[in-house]
C-alpha positions in Angstrom: 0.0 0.0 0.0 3.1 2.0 0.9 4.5 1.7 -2.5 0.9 2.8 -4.2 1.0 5.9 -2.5 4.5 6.4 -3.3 3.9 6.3 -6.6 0.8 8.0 -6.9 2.4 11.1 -5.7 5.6 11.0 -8.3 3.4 10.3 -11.2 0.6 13.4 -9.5 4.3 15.8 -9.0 5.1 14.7 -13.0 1.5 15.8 -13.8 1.9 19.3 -12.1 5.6 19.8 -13.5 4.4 19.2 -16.9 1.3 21.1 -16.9 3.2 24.2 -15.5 5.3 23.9 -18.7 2.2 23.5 -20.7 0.6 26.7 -19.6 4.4 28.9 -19.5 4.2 27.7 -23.2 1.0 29.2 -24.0 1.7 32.3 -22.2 3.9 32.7 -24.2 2.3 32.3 -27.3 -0.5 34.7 -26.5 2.1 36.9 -25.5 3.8 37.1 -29.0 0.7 37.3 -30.6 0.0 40.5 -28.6 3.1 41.5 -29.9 2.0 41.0 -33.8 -1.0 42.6 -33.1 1.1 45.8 -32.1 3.6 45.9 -34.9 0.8 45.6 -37.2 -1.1 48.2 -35.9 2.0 50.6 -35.3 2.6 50.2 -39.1 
């Protein structure tokens, strides 16, 4: 049972890590996009 709960929380702390990268990289995306909008308006 030990184990099981063990293991649960590395695959939960994998789930967290990867959704943190996940939402970074579409911050990022919406952040260039603002930035396209800009130039294009600027121009």
């Amino acid at each position: 049972m030990k184990k099981f709960i063990i293991s649960l929380l590395f695959i939960s702390l994998a789930l967290v890590l990867s959704a943190c990268n996940t939402i970074k990289g579409v911050g990022q995306d919406v952040q260039k996009a603002g930035e396209a909008i800009e130039n294009a308006v600027k121009k």
